[in-house]
LOFITI-866338 format. One line per field, with one value per residue (C-alpha): residue number from 1; y, x, z. Coordinates in nm, 2 decimals. Each point is the difference from the previous one (the first is absolute). Last residue first. Layout:
N
num	NUM ...
yy	Y ...
xx	X ...
zz	Z ...
REM end
This chain:
465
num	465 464 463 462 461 460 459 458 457 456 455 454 453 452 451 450 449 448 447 446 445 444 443 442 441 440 439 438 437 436 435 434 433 432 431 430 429 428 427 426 425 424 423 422 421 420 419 418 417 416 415 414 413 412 411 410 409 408 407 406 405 404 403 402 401 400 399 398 397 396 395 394 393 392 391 390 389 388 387 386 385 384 383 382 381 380 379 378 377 376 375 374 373 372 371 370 369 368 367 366 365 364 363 362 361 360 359 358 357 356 355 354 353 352 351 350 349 348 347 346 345 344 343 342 341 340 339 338 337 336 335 334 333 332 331 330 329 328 327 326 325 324 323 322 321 320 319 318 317 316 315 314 313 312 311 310 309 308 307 306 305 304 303 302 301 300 299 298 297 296 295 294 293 292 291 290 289 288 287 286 285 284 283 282 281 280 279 278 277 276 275 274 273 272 271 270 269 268 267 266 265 264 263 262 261 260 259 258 257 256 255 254 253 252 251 250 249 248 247 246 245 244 243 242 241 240 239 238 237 236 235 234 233 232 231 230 229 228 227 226 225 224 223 222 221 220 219 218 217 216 215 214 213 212 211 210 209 208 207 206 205 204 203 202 201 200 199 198 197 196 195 194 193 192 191 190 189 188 187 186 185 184 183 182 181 180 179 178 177 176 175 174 173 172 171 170 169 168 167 166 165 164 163 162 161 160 159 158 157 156 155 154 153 152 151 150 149 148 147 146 145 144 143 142 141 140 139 138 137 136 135 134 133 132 131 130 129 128 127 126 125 124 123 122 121 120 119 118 117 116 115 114 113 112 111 110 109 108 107 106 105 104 103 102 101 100 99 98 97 96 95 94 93 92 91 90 89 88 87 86 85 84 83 82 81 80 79 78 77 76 75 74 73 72 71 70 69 68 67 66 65 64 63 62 61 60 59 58 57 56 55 54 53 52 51 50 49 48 47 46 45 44 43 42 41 40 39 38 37 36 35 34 33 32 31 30 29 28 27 26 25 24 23 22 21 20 19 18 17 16 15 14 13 12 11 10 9 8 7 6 5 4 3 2 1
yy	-15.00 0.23 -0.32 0.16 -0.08 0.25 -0.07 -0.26 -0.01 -0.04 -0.28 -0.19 -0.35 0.13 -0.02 0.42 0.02 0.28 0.00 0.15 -0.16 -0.13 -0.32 -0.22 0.23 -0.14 0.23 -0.14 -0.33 -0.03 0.09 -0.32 0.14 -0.11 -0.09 -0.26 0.04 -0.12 0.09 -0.12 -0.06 0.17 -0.22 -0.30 0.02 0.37 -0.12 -0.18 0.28 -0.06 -0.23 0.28 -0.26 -0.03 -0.12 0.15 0.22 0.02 0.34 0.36 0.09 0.36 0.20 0.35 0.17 0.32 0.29 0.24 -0.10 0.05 -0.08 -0.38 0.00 0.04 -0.25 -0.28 0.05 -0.08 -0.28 -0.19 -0.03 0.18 -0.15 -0.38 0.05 0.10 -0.26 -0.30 0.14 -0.01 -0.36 -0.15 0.12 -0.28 -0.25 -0.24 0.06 -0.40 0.09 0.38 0.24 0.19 0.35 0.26 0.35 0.22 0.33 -0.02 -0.16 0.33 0.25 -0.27 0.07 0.35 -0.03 -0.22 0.19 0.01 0.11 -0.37 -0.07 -0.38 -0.07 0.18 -0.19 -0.29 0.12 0.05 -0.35 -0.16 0.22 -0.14 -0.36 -0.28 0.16 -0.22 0.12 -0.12 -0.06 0.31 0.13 -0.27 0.13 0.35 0.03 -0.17 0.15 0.17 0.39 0.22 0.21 0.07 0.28 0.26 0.19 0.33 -0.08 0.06 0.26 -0.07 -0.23 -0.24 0.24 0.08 -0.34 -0.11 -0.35 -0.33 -0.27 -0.30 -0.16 -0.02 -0.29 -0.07 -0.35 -0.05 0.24 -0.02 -0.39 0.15 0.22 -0.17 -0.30 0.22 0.17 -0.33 -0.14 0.34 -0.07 0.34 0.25 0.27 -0.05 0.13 0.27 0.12 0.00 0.16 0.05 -0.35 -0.13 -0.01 -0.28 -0.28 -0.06 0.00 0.30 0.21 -0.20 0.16 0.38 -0.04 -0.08 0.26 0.26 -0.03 0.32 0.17 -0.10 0.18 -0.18 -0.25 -0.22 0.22 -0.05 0.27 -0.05 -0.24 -0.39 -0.27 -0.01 0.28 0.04 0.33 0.13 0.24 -0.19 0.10 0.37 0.18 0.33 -0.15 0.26 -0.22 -0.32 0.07 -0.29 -0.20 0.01 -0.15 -0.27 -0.13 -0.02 -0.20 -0.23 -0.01 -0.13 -0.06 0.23 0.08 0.23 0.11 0.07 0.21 0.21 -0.25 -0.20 -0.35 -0.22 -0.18 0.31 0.25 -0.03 0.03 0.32 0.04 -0.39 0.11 0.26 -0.22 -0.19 0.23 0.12 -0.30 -0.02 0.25 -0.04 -0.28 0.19 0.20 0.23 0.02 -0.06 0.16 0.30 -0.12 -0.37 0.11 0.23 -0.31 -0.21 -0.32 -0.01 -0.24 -0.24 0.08 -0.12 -0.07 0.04 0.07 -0.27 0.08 -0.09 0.13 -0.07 0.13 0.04 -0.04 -0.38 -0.06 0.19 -0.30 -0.16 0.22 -0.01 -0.36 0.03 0.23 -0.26 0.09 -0.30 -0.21 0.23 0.13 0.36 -0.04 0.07 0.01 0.30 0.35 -0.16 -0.22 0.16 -0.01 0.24 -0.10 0.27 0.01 0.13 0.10 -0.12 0.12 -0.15 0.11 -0.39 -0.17 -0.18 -0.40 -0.10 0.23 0.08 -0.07 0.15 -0.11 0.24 -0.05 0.13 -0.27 -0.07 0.02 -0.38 -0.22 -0.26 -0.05 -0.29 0.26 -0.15 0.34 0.18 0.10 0.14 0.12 -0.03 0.05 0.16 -0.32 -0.08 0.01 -0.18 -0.25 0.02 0.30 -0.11 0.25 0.05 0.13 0.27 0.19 0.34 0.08 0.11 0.33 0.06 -0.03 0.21 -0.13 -0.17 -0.28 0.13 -0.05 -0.36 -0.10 0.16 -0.16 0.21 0.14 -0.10 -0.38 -0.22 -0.27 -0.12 0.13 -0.21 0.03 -0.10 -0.19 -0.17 -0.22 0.14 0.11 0.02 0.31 0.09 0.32 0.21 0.20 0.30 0.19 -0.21 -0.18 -0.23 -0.36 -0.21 -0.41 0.00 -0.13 -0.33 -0.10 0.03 -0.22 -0.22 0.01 -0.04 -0.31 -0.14 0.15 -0.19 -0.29 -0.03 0.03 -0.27 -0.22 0.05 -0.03 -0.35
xx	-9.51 0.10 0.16 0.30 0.28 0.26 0.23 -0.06 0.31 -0.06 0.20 -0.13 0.14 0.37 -0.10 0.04 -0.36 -0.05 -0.23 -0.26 -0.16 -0.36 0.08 -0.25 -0.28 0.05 0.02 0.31 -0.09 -0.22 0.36 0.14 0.30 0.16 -0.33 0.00 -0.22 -0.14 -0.35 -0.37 -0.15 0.25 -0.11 0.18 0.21 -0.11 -0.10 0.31 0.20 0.37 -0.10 -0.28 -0.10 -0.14 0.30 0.33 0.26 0.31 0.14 -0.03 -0.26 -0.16 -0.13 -0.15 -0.14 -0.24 -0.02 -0.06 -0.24 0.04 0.43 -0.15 -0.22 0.18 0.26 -0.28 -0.17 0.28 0.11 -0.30 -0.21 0.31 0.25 -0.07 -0.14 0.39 0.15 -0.21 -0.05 0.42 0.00 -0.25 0.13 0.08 -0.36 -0.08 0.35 0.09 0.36 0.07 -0.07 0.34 -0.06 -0.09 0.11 -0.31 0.10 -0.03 -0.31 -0.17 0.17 -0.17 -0.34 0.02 0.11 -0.30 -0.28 -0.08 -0.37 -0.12 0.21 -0.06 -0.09 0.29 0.22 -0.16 0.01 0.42 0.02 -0.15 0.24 0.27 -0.06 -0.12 -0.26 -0.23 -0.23 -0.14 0.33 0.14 -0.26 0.12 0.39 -0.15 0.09 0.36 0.06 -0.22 -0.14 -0.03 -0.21 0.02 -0.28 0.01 -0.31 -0.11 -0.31 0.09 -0.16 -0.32 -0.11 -0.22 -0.34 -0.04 -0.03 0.37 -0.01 0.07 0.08 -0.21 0.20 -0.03 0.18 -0.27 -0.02 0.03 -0.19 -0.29 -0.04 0.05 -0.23 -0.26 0.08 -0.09 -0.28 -0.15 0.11 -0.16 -0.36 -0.05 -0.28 0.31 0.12 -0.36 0.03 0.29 -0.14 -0.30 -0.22 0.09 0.10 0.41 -0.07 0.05 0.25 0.28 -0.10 -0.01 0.35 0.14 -0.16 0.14 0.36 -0.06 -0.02 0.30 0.18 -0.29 0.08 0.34 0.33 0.15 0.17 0.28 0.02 0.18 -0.24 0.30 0.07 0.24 0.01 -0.16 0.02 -0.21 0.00 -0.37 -0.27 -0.34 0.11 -0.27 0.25 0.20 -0.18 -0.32 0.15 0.40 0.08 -0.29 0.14 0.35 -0.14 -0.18 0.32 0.15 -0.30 0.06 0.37 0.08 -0.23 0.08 -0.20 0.09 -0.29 0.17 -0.25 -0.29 0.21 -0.15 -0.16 -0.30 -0.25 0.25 0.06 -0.42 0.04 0.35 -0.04 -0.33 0.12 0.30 -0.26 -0.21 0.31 0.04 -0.30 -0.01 0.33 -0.18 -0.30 0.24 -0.28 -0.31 -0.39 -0.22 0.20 0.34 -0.09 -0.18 0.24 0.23 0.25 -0.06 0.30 -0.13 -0.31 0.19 0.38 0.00 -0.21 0.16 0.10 0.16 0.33 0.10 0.23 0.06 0.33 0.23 -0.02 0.31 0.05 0.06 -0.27 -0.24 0.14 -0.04 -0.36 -0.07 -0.08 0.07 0.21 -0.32 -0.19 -0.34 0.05 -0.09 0.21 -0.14 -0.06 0.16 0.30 0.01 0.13 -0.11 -0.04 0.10 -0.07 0.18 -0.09 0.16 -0.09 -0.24 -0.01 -0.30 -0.18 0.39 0.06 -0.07 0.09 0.15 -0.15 -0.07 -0.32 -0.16 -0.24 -0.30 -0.15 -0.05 -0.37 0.09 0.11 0.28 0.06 0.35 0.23 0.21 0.34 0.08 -0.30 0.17 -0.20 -0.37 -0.10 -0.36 0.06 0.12 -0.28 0.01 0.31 -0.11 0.00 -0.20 -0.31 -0.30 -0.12 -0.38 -0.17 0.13 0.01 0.09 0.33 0.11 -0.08 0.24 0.05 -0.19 0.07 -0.24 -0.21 -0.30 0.01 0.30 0.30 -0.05 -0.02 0.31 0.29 -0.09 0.22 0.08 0.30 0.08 0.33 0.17 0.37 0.15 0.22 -0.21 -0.38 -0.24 -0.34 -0.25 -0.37 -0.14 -0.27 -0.19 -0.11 0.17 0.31 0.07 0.28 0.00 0.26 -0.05 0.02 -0.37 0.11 0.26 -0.24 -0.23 0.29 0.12 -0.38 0.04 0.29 -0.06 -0.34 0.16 0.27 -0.28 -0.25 0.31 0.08 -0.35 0.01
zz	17.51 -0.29 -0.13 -0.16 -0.29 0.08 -0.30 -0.26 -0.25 -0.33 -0.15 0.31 -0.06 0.08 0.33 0.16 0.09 0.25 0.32 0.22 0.25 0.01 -0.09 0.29 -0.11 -0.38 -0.26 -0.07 0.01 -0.26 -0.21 0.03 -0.16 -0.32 -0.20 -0.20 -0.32 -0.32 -0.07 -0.04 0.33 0.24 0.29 -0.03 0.31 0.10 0.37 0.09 -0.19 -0.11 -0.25 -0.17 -0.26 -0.35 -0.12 0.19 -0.14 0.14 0.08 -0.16 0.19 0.16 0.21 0.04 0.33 -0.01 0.22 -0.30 -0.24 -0.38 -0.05 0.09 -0.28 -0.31 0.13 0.06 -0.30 -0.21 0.20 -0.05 -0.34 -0.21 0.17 0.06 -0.41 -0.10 0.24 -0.15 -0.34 -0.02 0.20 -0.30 -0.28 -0.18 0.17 0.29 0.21 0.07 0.11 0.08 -0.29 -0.07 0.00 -0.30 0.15 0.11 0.00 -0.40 0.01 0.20 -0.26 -0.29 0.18 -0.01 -0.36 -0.12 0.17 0.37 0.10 0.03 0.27 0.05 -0.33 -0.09 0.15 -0.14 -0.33 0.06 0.11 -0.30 -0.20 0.23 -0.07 0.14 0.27 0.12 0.25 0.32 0.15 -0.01 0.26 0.23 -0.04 0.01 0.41 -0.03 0.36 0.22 -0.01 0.32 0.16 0.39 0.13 0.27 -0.06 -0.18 -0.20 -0.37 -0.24 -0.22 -0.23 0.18 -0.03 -0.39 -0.13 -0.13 0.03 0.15 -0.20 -0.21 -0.23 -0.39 -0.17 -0.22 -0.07 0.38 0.14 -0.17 0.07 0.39 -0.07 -0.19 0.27 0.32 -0.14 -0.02 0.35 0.12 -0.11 -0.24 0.14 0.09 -0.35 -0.11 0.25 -0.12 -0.38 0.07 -0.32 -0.06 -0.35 0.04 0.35 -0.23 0.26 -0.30 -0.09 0.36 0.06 -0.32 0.08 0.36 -0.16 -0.26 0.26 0.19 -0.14 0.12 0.39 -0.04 0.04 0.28 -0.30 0.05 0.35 0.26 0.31 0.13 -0.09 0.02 0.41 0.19 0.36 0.19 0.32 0.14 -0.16 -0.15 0.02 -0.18 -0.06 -0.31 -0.23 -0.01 -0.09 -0.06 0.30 -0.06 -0.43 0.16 0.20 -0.29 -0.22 0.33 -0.04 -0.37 0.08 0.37 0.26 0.34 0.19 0.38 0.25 0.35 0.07 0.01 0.26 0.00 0.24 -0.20 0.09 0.03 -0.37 -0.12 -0.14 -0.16 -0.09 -0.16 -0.16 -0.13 -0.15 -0.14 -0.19 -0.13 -0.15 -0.14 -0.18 -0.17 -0.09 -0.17 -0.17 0.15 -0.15 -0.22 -0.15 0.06 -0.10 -0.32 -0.10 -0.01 0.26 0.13 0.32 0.24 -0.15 -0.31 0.08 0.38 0.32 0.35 0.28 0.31 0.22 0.35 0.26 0.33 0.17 0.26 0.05 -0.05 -0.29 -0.22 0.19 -0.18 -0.28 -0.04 0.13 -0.29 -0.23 -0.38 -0.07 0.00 -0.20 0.16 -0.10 -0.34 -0.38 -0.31 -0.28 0.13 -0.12 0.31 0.33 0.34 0.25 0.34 0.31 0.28 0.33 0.31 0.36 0.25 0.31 0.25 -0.03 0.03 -0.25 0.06 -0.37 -0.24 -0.27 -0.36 -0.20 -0.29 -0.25 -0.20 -0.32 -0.15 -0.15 -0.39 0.09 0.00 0.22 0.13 -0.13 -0.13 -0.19 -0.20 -0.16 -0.36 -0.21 0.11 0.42 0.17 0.29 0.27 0.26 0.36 0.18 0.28 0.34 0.08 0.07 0.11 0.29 0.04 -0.16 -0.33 -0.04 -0.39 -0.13 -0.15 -0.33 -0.28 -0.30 -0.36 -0.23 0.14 0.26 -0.21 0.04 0.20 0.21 0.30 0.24 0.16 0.26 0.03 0.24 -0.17 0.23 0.38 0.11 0.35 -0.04 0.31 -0.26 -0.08 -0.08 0.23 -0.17 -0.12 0.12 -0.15 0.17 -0.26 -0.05 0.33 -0.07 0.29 -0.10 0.15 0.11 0.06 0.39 0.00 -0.23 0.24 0.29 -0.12 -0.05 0.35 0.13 -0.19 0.12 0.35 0.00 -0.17 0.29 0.26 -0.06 -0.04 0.35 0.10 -0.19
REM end
């Protein structure tokens, strides 16, 4: 019976002490309590970086986060933003209240380590997309670098709660509340990196789509001197966006959701659409959205247009990138090809766009191809929303890296990438490095691609750590 007595007491004081080792993050306003995950992976979820961006804080930047007594849970993502268009498989709750971020560590670090940070910014169109997607853990990368690194995702608001854009929001709110948010964020992680073991000198952003559109306007914000992050990676996306144009040029899409609120009557039409119950706004703007065509973007207020921060940064574009694109028209002809075209670049006429066809030779559709000129819109759009970009901007900033693909293509997957497998929301891609890795502290050599998968060759690719 003694015997007995003793096994439960070192069962349960066993337990007990199970539950104490769960890790905790001292914030200074709040004390966060995460969970050890396999893989000897330390995992902080939810934790908020800002307010809640509600009531009168709607369009509007974000405020830094309240004290809060006690510890608080981390085990469980926060809320999605609210999401329009396509919003993947999330299971997560959604909620105007999001404004959290997740952090991946390694477990049992050493208290006076310091390790380099990563920073995920996900992509979406500027209209879906949230850090708590499965394939967006950063555990995996984490034990990609063998332990060598810390990762970080966050949440940001989309479409109008994000990027609403009128007089009305300039002169009574903020413009690209989105990017405001994420710059709060990487603020925080600046502030608070010592705190959860990072190195706040050694913070690298990568963004894939809109989030690596985002990580371009943070690098021209303020004349490029606020330095949120000191590397940058940016897949599918730079500060060069054609949609990214100046807040007037947005107007009608307030003026639509201030109708359609019933919001055209008040003396203050802002606040009015503050006053609106969020699931509401939500569906006139998603309802907008979708018989409209109109998305929401970053744009051109005044303070983000600037000249670039100089960092080391990789930008690259992926294989097959319009093939997605493609498929939400139907082109069957090539007169409805050449309205598309120019619906894209609205400043071409008819013989600009007939010197674009005629570099573009008609190719054979492979099987099941959805429309004629399916494989022509495919390459033509992958160029003009991607590629485009990419080559304008890497001649901008010195010490930068380009890459490139001319292999496989891969649906809605980076194969060669544990973390990146079906990251890249909307496009097709494969990359042909891993190239998380090379800003990885366990690649900090040089080197030279010579496969014939690089058809621009990647020379001197550094960590800086």
């Amino acid at each position: 019976m003694v015997k007995f007595a003793t096994l439960t007491t070192v069962l349960i004081s066993w337990a007990l002490g199970c539950h104490s080792e769960a890790p905790t993050i001292d914030l200074g306003y709040a004390t966060y309590q995460g969970s050890v995950i396999p893989g000897h992976v330390e995992q902080f979820l939810g934790i908020r970086y800002a307010q809640p961006p509600i009531g009168d804080l709607r369009f509007r930047a974000p405020l830094p986060p309240t004290l809060v007594k006690g510890i608080q849970s981390a085990t469980q993502y926060g809320n999605a933003c609210l999401q329009i268009g396509l919003s993947g498989n999330s299971t997560t709750p959604q909620s105007e209240d999001c404004l959290c971020l997740n952090i991946w560590r390694p477990a049992d670090m050493n208290p006076e380590e310091r390790l380099p940070i990563l920073v995920f910014v996900y992509g979406g169109a500027f209209v879906n997309g949230e850090s708590s997607y499965e394939a967006y853990r950063g555990d995996k990368l984490v034990k990609i670098s063998g332990g060598r690194v810390i990762v970080v995702s966050l949440n940001y608001r989309l479409h109008a709660f994000g990027f609403l854009a009128s007089k009305q929001v300039k002169d009574s709110g903020d413009l690209n509340a989105g990017l405001l948010d994420q710059r709060a964020a990487f603020m925080w992680i600046r502030r608070h990196a010592s705190q959860f073991g990072g190195d706040a000198s050694k913070i690298t952003a990568f963004g894939e789509s809109a989030g690596a559109i985002s990580i371009g306007f943070h690098m021209i914000a303020h004349g490029g001197q606020q330095h949120l992050f000191d590397q940058a990676m940016m897949s599918s996306g730079t500060a060069i966006c054609g949609r990214c144009v100046p807040y007037a040029d947005y107007q009608y899409n307030y003026d639509n959701i201030v109708n359609q609120t019933g919001c055209a009557s008040s003396q203050d039409t802002l606040d009015c659409l503050r006053r609106i119950h969020a699931t509401d706004l939500l569906q006139v703007v998603g309802t907008l959205y979708n018989s409209t065509g109109s998305g929401y973007y970053p744009v051109i207020d005044g303070t983000y247009i600037s000249r670039f921060s100089k960092i080391p940064m990789l930008l690259g574009t992926n294989t097959d990138e319009g093939t997605y694109f493609a498929l939400l028209n139907s082109i069957n002809t090539t007169a409805q090809l050449v309205e598309s075209i120019k619906e894209m670049a609205g400043a071409l006429n008819d013989t600009s766009v007939q010197i674009i066809l005629n570099l573009y030779l008609e190719a054979s559709n492979p099987p099941g191809a959805p429309y004629p000129e399916f494989s022509r819109a495919a390459s033509i759009m992958g160029d003009m929303l991607f590629r485009c970009p990419a080559y304008f901007t890497a001649p901008v900033i010195n010490s930068m890296h380009r890459f490139g693909n001319t292999g496989s293509t891969s649906m809605i997957g980076w194969s060669l990438v544990p973390f990146m497998a079906m990251t890249c929301s909307l496009h097709l891609i494969k990359p042909p490095i891993s190239i998380l890795r090379a800003f990885m502290p366990r690649w900090p050599m040089s080197y030279q691609a010579t496969t014939p998968d690089l058809p621009l060759p990647v020379i001197q690719i550094r960590t800086g750590c």
